[in-house]
C-alpha positions as CSV (number, residue, x, y, z in Angstrom):
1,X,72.7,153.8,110.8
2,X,74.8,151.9,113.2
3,X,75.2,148.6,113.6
4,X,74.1,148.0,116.8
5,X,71.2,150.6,116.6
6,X,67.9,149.6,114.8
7,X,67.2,146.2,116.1
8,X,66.8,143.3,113.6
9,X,67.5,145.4,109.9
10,X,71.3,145.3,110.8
11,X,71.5,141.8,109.7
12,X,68.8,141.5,106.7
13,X,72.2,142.3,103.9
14,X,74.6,139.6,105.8
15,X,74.3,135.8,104.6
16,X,73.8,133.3,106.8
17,X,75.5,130.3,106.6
18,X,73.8,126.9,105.4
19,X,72.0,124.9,108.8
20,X,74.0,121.8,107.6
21,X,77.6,122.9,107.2
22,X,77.6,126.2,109.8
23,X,81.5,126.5,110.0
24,X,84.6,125.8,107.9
25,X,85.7,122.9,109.3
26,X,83.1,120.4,108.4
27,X,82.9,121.7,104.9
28,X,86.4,121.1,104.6
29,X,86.2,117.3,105.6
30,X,82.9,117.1,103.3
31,X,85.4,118.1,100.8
32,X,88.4,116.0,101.8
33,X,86.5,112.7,101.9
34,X,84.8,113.7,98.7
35,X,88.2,113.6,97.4
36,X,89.6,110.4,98.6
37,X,86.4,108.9,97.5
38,X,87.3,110.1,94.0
39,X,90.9,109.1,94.4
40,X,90.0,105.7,95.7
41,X,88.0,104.8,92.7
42,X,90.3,106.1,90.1
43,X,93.5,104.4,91.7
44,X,91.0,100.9,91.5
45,X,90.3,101.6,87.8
46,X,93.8,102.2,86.9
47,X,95.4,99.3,88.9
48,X,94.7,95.9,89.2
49,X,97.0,95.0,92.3
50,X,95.4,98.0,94.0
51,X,91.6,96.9,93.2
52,X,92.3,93.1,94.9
53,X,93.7,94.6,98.0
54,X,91.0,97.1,98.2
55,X,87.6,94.5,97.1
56,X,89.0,91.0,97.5
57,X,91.2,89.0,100.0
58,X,93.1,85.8,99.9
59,X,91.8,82.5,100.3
60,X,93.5,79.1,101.1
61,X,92.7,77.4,98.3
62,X,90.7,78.1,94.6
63,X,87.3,77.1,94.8
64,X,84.4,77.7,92.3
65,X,83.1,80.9,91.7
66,X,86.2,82.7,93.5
67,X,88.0,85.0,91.1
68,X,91.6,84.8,90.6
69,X,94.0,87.4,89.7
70,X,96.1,86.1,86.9
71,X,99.5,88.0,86.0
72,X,100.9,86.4,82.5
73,X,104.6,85.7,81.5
74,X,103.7,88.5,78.0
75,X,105.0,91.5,79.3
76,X,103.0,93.3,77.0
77,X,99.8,91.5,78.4
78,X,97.8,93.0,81.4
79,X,97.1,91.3,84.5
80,X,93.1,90.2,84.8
81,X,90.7,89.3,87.2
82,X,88.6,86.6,86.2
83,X,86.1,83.9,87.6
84,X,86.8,80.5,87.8
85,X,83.7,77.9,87.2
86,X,84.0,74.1,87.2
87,X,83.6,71.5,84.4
88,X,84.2,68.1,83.1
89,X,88.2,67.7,83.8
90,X,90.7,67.0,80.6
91,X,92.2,64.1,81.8
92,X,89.3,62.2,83.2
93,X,85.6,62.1,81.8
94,X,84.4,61.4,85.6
95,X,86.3,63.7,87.4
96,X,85.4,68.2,87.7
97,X,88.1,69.9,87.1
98,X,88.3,74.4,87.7
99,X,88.6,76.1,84.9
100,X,89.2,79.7,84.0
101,X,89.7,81.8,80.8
102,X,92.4,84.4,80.3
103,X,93.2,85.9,77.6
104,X,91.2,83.9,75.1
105,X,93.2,80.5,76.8
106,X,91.4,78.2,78.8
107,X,93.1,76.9,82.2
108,X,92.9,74.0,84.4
109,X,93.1,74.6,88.1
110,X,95.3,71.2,88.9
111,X,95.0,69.5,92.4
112,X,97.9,70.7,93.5
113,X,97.2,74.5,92.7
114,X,99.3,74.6,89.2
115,X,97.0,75.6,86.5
116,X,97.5,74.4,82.8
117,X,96.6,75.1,79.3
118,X,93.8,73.3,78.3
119,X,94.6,72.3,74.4
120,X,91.5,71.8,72.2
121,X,90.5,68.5,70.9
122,X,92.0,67.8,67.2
123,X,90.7,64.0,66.8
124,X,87.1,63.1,66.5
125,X,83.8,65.1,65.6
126,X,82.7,68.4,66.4
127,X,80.2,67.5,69.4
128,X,82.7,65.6,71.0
């Protein structure tokens, strides 16, 4: 028959659309925020600089247990977050130093902010 004639069959062939997402519009930003989401993630998996400014922010000074973004001079090298802990300073048996490791080379967070390769011990036993 007609479409306006015979009461409530006229619409039992036509989908309805979902209760949740009724119109275009807000399945369209469902699906553009999906896609930043996605595109956020990847960009923070694929850069370094762009993963700090997203998770971290600057602080005045290096404390323990802050990570530290460390860029080195090997051009070939990639630039690495890592975590910075304290122990017994390389200059003075009574004084804590920070440390970090990069690239398999232990660094020494200096008063002053500089940091410093930390050379292993050649003289004396093992324990020492």
């Amino acid at each position: 028959g007609e479409l306006g004639a015979g009461g409530g069959d006229a619409l039992e062939g036509v989908a309805l659309p979902n209760a949740l997402l009724p119109e275009f519009w807000p399945l369209f930003g469902l699906v553009v925020v999906g896609l930043l989401h996605a595109l956020l993630v990847l960009v923070q998996h694929w850069s370094i600089r762009a993963k700090c400014f997203v998770q971290y922010r600057r602080v005045p000074e290096v404390v323990e247990g802050c990570w530290v973004l460390v860029r080195p001079r090997n051009q070939r090298a990639k630039a690495e977050l890592v975590p910075t802990f304290s122990g017994r300073s390389s200059t003075s048996a009574a004084h804590r130093s920070l440390f970090y490791v990069s690239h398999k080379e232990k660094m020494e967070v200096l008063e002053d902010g500089s940091v410093r390769l930390v050379e292993a011990p050649l003289a004396g036993p093992v324990g020492e």
